[in-house]
N, C-alpha and C positions, 0 to 999 in steps of 0.2 A: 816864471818867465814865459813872455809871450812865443808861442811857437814862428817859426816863419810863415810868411807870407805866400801861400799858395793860390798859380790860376786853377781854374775848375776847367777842366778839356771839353769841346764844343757836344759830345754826347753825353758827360754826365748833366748839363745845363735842361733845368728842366721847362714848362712854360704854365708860368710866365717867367720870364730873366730882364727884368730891366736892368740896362745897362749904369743908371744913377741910383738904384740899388743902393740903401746903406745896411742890410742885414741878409745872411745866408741861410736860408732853413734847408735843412739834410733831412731825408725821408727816411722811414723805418731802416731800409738797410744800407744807408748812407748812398746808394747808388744813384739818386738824384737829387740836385741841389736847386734852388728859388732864391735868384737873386732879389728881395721887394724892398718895401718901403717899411722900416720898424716903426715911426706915426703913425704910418693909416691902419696897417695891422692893428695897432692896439689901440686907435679911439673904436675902432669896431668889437674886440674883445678885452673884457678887465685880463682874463685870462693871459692872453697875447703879452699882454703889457705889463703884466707879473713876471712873467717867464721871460721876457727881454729884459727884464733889469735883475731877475735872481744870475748868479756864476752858473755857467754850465759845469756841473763837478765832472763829466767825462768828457768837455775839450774845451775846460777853461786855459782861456791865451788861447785857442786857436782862430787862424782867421784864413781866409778865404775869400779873396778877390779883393782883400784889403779891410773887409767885413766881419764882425762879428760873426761867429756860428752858432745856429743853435739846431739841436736836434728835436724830432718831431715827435717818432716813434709813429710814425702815422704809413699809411700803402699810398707811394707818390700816385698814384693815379687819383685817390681821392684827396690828399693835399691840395693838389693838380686844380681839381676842379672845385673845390672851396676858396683858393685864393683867387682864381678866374671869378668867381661869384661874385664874390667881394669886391673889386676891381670893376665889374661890367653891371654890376648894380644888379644880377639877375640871378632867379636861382631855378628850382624845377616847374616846370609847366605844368600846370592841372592840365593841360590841353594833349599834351603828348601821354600816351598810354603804352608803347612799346615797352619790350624787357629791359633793354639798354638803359632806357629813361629811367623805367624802376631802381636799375641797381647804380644810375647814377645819384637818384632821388635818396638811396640808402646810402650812400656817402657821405653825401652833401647834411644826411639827418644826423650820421654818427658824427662827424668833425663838430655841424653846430651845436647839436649837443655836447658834446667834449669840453669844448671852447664856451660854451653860454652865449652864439650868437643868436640872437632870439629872432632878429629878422628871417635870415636863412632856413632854422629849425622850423618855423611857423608856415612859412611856403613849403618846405618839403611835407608838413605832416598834413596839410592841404591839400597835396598832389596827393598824397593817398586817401583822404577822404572825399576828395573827386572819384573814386574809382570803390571803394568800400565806405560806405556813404553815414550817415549816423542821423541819416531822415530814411521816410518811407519812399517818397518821392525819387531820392535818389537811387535808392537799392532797385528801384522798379526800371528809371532809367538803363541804369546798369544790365539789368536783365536784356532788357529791348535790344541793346546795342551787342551784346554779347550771343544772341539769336539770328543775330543780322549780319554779325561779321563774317567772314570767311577765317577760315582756320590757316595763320603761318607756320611755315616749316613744321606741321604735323600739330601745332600749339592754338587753341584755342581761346579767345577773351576771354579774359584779362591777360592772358598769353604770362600769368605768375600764379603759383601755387598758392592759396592760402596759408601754407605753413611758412612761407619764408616771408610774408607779408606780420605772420602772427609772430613769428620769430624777434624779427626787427623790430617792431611795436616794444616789445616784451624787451629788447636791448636797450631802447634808447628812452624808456618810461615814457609812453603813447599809449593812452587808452582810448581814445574815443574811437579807434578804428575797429577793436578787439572785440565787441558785438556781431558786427557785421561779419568781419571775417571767421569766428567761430561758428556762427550761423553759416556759413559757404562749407568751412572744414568740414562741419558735420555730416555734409554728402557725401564725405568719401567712410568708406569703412575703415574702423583699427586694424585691421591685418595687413589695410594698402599705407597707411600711413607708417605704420612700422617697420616695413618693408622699404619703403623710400625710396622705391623706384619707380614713383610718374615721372613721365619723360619732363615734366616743369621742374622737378628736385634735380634734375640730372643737367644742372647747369652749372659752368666752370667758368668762374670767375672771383678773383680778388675781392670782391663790395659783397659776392652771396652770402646771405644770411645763413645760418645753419638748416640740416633738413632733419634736425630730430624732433619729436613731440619730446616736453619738458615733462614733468612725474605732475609738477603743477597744472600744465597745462591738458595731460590728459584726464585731471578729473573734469575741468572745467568741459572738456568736450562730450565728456561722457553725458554728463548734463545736457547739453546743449542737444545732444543725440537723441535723447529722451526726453524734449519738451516737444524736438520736432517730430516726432513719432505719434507724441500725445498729440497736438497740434490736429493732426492728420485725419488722425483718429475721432477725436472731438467733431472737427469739421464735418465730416461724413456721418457719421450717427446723428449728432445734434442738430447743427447749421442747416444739414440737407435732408435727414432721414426723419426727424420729427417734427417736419413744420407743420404749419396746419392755415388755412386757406385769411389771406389777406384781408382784411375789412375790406368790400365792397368788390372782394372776388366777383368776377363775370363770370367764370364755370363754373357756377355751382360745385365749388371744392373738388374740381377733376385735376387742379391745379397737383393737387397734393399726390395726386398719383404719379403724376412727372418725376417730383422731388422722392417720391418713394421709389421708383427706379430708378433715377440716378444715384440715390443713394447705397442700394442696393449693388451698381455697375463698379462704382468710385472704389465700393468696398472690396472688389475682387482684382481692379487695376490700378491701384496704387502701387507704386513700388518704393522700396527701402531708400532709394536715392532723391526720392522727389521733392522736393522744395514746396513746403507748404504755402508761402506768400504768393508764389506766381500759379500751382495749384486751385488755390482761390480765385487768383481771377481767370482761368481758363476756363472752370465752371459757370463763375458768375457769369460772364461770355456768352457764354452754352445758353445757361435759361433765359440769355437776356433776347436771344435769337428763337427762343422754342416757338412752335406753331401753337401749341397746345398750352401754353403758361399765359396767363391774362395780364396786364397792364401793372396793374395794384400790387398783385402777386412776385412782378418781374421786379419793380420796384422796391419790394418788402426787402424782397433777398438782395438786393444790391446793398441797401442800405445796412441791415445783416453781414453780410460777406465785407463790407469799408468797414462797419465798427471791430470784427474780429480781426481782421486784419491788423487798424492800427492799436488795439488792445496786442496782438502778437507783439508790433516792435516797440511799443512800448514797455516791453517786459523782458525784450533780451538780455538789457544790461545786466537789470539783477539775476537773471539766468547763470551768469556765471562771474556772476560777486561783485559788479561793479557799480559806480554812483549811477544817478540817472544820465540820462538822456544831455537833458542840461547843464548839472554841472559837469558832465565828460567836456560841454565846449568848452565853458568858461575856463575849464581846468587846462585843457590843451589846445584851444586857442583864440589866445591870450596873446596880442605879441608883448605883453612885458611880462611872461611866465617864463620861470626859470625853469628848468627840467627839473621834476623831484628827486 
């Protein structure tokens, strides 16, 4: 038997509540309710439209505002802002980069994943490869802007941890970002990420991703820690320590003496945390400005210092076990890809 007929009182009404509403969705702890539309929901998810026509076994016959009820088991704040999406045609901005955005952007990625909405999924996993990038170009941006920015409330760019970016990835089956962002993690040391107290883990919020390293994901970083150590290493010995003087050298091979002190300098200030890809072009930089390196010579090493380079990102993925470069897009964005 069908229960009675109950209104929904003006604070538990959540937004959106349209008033011609023919279905109620109740949020994880039933404390807010979404009066919408049971059509439009479900030409946008099969999902939706399975679950509006199976009984709800915990409050079959209930109704609400005159409305079917169905429960969601979802945090209304991200209900909240998935059916607003849906609704306003809009979803995460690649443009917007704040925290709020991120852990809005991690909502909006769990629900369309959940539900199989593939438009929404595809813009959210966008907005983070706006920002943890799956080219060279990008990553490099990335750097620029993050050098450039000023630091909020004590938070520096990307003003989000790569663990709770790597986290999310790893929740909602997203790999094209999991290169990149392991490549960032591996700046910080295992004693700091197990500890979990950067002030970026230390954020309180409903949508935050977890702040633990996974058992799987700490081999994969240990890897990733010791390609960029090689990396570094390689660079300074080889790239810079054993060159040897350019075809059509104009100093009579004094060039090489440059590149043997720099190499020599590189090798005593480098430190543990340094980023090999921006590393390299700080150098190339360097010789590309020296008084003493000739023309031919500056050029050799540029062209040198671009091939290692994009030979480095093209080898992250398989760094820590994943397809290439290319099928990471195809694979994840796709907008008719389903979540694996």
């Amino acid at each position: 038997m069908a229960s009675a007929d109950k209104a929904v009182p003006a604070s538990r009404r959540g937004d959106p509540w349209f008033d011609d509403g023919n279905i109620v969705l109740l949020s994880e702890d039933s404390s807010v309710a979404f009066k919408v539309h049971r059509d439009f929901l479900s030409r946008h998810s099969e999902v939706f439209k399975s679950m509006f026509e199976l009984p709800q076994s915990s409050s079959e016959g209930e109704v609400l505002e005159g409305c079917q009820v169905v429960r969601m088991y979802d945090l209304p704040g991200e209900l909240s802002n998935l059916i607003k999406a849906l609704y306003d045609g809009t979803g995460p901005s690649s443009q917007e980069r704040s925290l709020e955005h991120f852990l809005y952007t991690v909502g909006i990625l769990r629900l369309s994943t959940k539900y199989f909405i593939s438009r929404l999924r595809n813009e959210a996993i966008r907005h983070l490869v706006h920002t943890w990038s799956n080219t060279l170009r990008g990553h490099d941006e990335m750097i620029e802007l993050a050098l450039k920015t000023p630091p909020i409330n004590d938070k520096s760019y990307p003003f989000v941890h790569p663990l709770h970016v790597l986290n999310v990835a790893r929740e909602n089956h997203v790999e094209i970002v999991i290169p990149s962002v392991m490549y960032f993690l591996s700046l910080y040391s295992l004693d700091d990420l197990l500890k979990a107290d950067h002030l970026k883990l230390k954020v309180d919020h409903p949508s935050c991703p977890p702040s633990n390293l996974s058992s799987q994901d700490l081999q994969a970083y240990t890897l990733m820690f010791q390609y960029r150590i090689t990396l570094i290493l390689d660079f300074v010995r080889r790239t810079c320590g054993e060159r040897v003087a350019a075809p059509g050298c104009q100093k009579a091979g004094a060039c090489v003496k440059v590149f043997t002190r720099t190499s020599s300098r590189l090798s005593r200030s480098w430190k543990v945390r340094t980023g090999p890809l921006h590393f390299m072009v700080q150098v190339s930089d360097e010789i590309a400005e020296h008084p003493d390196v000739c023309g031919p010579c500056r050029r050799a090493f540029r062209q040198d210092v671009t091939a290692f380079r994009e030979e480095t990102w093209h080898n992250l993925p398989s760094i820590v076990g994943l397809s290439s470069w290319e099928e990471l897009e195809t694979s994840d964005l796709s907008q008719t890809t389903s979540p694996r």
